[in-house]
C-alpha positions in Angstrom: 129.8 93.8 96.3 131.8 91.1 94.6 130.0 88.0 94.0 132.4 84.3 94.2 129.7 82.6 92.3 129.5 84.6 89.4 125.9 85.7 90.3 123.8 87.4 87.7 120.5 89.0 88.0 117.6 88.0 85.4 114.5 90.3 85.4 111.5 88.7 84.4 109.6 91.4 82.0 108.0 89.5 79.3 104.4 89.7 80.8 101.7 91.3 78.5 100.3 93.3 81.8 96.4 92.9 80.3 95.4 93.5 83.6 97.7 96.6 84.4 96.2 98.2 81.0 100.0 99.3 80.8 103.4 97.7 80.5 104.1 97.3 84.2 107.9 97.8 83.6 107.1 101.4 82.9 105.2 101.9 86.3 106.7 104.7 88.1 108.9 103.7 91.1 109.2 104.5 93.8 105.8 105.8 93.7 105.2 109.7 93.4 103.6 111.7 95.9 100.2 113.0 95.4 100.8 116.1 93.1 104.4 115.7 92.9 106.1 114.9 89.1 106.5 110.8 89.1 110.1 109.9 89.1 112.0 109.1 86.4 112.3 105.7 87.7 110.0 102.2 86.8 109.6 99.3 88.6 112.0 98.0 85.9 114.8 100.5 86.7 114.7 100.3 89.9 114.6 96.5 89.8 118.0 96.3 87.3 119.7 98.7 89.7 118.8 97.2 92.8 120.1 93.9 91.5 123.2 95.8 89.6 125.6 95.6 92.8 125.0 91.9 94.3 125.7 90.9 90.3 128.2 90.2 87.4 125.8 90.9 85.0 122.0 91.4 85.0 119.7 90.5 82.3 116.3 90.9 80.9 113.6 88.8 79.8 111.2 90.7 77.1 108.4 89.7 75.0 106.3 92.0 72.9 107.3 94.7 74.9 110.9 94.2 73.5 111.2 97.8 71.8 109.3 99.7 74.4 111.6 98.6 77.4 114.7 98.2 75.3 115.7 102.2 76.3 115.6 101.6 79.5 117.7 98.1 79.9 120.2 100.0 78.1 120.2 103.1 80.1 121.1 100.6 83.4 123.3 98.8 81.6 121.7 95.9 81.1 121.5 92.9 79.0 118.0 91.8 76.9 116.9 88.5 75.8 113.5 88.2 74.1 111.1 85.5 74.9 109.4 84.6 71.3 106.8 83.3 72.1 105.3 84.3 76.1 102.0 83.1 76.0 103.9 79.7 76.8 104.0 81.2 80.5 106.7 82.8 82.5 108.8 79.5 83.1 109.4 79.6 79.4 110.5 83.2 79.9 112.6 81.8 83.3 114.5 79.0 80.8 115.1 82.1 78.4 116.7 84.0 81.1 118.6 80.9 82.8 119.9 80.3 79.6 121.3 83.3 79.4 123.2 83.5 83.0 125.4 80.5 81.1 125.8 82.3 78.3 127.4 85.4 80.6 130.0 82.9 82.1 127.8 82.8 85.5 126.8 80.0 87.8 124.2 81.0 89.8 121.4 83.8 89.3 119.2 86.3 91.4 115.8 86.1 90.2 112.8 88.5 90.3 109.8 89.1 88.2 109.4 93.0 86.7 106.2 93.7 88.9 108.1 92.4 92.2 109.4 96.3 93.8 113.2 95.6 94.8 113.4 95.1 98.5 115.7 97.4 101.1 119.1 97.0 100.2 119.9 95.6 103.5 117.7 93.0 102.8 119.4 92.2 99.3 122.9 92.1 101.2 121.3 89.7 103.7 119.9 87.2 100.8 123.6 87.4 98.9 125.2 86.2 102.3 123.1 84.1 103.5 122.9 82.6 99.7 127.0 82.3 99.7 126.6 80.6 103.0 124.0 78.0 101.6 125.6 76.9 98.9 128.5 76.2 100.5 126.6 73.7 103.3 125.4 72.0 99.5 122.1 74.0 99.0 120.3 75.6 96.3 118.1 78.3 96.6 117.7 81.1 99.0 114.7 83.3 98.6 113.4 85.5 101.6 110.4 85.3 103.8 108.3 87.3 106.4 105.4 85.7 108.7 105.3 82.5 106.8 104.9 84.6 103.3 107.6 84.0 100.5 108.5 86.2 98.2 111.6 87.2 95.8 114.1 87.4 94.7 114.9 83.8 94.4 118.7 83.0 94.5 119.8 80.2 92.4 122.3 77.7 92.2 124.0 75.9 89.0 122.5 72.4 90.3 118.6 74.3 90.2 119.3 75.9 86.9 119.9 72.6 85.3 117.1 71.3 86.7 114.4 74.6 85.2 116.1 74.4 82.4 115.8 70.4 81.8 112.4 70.9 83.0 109.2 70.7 80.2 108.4 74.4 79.0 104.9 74.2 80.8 106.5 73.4 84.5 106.2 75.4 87.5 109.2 76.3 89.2 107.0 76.8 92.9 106.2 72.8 92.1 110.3 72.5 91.1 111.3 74.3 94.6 108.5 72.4 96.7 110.1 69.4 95.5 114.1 70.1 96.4 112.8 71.8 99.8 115.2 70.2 101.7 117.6 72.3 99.7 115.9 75.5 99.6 117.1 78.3 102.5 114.1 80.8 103.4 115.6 84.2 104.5 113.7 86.5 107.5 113.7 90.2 106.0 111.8 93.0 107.4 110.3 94.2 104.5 106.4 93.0 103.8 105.5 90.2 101.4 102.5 90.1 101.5 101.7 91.9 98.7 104.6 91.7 96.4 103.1 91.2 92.7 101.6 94.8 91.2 98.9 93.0 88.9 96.3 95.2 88.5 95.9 99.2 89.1 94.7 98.4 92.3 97.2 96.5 93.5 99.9 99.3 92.1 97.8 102.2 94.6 98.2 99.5 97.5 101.8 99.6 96.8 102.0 102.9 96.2 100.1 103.7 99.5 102.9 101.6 101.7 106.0 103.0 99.8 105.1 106.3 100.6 106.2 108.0 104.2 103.3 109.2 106.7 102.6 112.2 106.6 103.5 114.5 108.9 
């Protein structure tokens, strides 16, 4: 899918996962049945490739987990920036990444954090469009939403870049968007968002539990 505003995907990966007890890139996904082998797939391959067609270019943000994931960026064909320093918070690992859709010659990015699972790819071509159409009625955001919960990926303009990346290292970019909401799009997709982050090991069996088909 060919993108006319140089759109590039930024994976947010740079997160310690203390609660996960495991580098929740690595997470098998799409979740394996009960007995079957898990997939060769993680949440962080499956995110890159999710993002791979709507994009120029997709990068990742690492932290300490720079070596351990660096296999797998490469294997999608991926880009990977490393975050120095990530107990500054994840904006500072956003800034890293925005940075880095300049430095690939792109204007506008698709964002998502690692432990977000990729949504349907009709829902992806849905945000794209709709995000083409926005920005050209002067807006600068698009991210989706399902009974009245957000979620991501977040698509960004050249006009919100500039402002996350002028913005002091210890912002929010929820308290960024809240205040340019008259210039933020939110998308109806199908797919639920109501538990989107995979935290803890708990929250990864929740997940795990919906992604699977009934049994029959």
């Amino acid at each position: 899918m060919q993108d006319p505003h140089g759109l590039c995907g930024v994976v947010l990966a740079a997160g310690e996962s203390s609660r996960m007890g495991s580098d929740k890139a690595l997470l098998p996904w799409p979740p394996p049945a009960p007995g079957a082998e898990p997939p060769r797939s993680t949440l962080l391959s499956a995110g890159i490739l999710a993002l791979e067609p709507h994009t120029r270019v997709v990068v990742v943000v690492a932290g300490k987990n720079a070596d351990l994931i660096a296999t797998t960026v490469a294997a999608c064909a991926a880009y990977m920036v490393r975050n120095p320093d990530p107990d500054r918070g994840q904006f500072s690992s956003l800034q890293i990444g925005l940075r880095a859709v300049f430095d690939h010659g792109c204007d506008s990015a698709i964002i998502t954090p690692v432990d977000c699972a990729p949504l349907a790819p009709s829902s992806l071509v849905l945000l794209c469009t709709s995000f083409q159409s926005a920005v050209a009625q002067n807006l600068w955001a698009v991210a989706p939403e399902n009974n009245g919960k957000h979620g991501h990926p977040l698509l960004v303009s050249r006009e919100l870049i500039r402002l996350f990346l002028d913005a002091p290292v210890a912002s929010n970019a929820r308290d960024i968007l809240h205040a340019h909401a008259d210039r933020v799009e939110y998308v109806a997709v199908p797919d639920d968002l109501s538990h989107a982050d995979i935290d803890t090991p708990k929250e990864y069996a929740l997940r795990t539990e919906k992604a699977l088909p009934p049994a029959s």
